[in-house]
C-alpha positions in Angstrom: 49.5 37.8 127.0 50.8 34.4 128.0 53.9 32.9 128.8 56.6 32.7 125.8 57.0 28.9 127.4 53.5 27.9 127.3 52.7 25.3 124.8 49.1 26.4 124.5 50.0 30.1 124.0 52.5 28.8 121.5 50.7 26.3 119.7 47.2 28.1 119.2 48.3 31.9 118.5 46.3 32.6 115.8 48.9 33.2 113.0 52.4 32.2 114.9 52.3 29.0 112.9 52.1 30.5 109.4 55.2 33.3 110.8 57.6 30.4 111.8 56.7 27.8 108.8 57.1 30.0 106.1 60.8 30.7 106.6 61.7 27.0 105.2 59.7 26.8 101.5 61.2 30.0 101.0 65.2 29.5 101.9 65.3 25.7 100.3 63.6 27.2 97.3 66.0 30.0 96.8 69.1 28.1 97.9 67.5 25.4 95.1 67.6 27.7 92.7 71.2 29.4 93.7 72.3 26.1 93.5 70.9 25.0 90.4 72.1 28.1 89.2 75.6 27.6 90.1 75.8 23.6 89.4 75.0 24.3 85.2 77.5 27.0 85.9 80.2 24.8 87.0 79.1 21.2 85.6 79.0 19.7 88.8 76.2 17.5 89.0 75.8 17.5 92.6 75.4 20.7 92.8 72.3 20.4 90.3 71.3 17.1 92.9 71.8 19.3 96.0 69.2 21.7 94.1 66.6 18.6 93.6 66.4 18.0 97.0 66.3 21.6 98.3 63.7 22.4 95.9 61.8 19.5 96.8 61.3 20.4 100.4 60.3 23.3 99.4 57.7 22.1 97.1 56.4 19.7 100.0 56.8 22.7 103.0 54.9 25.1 100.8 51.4 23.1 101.4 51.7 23.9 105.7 52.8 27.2 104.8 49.9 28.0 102.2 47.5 26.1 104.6 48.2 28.2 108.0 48.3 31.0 105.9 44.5 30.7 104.9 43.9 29.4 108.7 45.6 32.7 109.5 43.3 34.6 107.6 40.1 32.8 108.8 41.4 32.9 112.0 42.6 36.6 113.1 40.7 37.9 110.7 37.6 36.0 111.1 37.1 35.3 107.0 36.9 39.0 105.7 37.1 40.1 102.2 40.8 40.4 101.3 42.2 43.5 100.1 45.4 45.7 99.6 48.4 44.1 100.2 46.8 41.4 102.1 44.9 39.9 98.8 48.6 40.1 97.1 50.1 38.2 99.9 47.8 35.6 99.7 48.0 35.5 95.9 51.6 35.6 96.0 51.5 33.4 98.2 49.7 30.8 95.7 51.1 31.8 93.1 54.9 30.9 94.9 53.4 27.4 95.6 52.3 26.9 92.5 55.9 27.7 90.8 57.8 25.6 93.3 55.7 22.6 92.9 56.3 23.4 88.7 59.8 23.5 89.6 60.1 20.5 91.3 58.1 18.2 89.1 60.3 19.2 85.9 63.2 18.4 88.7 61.6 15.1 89.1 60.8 14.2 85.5 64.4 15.2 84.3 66.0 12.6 86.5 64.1 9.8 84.9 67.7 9.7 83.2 70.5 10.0 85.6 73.1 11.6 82.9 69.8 14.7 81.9 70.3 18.3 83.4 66.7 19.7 83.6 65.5 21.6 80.3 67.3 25.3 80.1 63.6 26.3 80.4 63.6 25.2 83.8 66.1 27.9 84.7 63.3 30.7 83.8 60.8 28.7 85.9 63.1 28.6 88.9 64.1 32.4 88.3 60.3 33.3 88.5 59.5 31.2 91.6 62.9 32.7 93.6 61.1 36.6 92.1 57.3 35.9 93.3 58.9 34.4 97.0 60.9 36.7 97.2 58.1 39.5 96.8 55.6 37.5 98.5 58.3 37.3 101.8 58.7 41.3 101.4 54.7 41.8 101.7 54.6 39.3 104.2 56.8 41.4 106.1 54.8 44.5 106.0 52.0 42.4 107.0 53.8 41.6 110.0 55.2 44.9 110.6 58.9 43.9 110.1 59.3 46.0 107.2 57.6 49.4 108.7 53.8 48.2 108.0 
């Protein structure tokens, strides 16, 4: 095992890039949603602004974090047929991409208009993506033996 301080050690672990990156898509895009959430609750439009942003970033930091993920896979475990929890991860994982990118775009298009709130649909869309992360985090950390696995 190398040293905690080397940059090599640090930079090409196998997976350590994937473990530190995810942590970001998945707090900005639930805090986006909370926030969302809350700013329709409350009419405060910069609340539901403060949500834009977040769940932008976490639209954009979801690409690294799917990427390393596959590079993880290839990586440590040299391309092998996914299964169990692992093949959920990853689909999860996609699947969580996928929803915040949705998310964000009918963010994007409903501000074509400054006075529009995004469509009441979008609230079902954002509860979704905060559900799949959310589950995708938990088998993530059985993955990485946080949770007991």
């Amino acid at each position: 095992m190398g040293s905690p301080f080397d940059p090599k050690t640090v930079l090409l672990a196998k997976h350590a890039q994937h473990v530190v990156l995810i942590h970001f898509p998945i707090a900005l895009g639930i805090a986006g949603v909370a926030f969302d959430f809350l700013g329709r609750w409350t009419r405060q439009r910069q609340l539901i602004t403060v949500a834009y942003y977040n769940l932008m970033a976490a639209a954009l930091l979801a690409v690294p974090a799917v990427v390393t993920g596959v590079l993880a896979w290839q990586w440590a475990l040299e391309g092998q047929k996914l299964r169990g929890i692992l093949l959920l991860h990853l689909v999860g994982g996609c699947l969580s991409a996928g929803l915040l990118w949705a998310v964000a775009f009918v963010h994007f298009w409903s501000r074509r208009t400054p006075e529009t709130a995004p469509p009441d649909y979008c609230l079902l869309l954002e509860g979704c993506a905060a559900a799949v992360c959310a589950v995708t985090a938990h088998l993530g950390g059985f993955l990485s033996g946080v949770n007991g696995g």
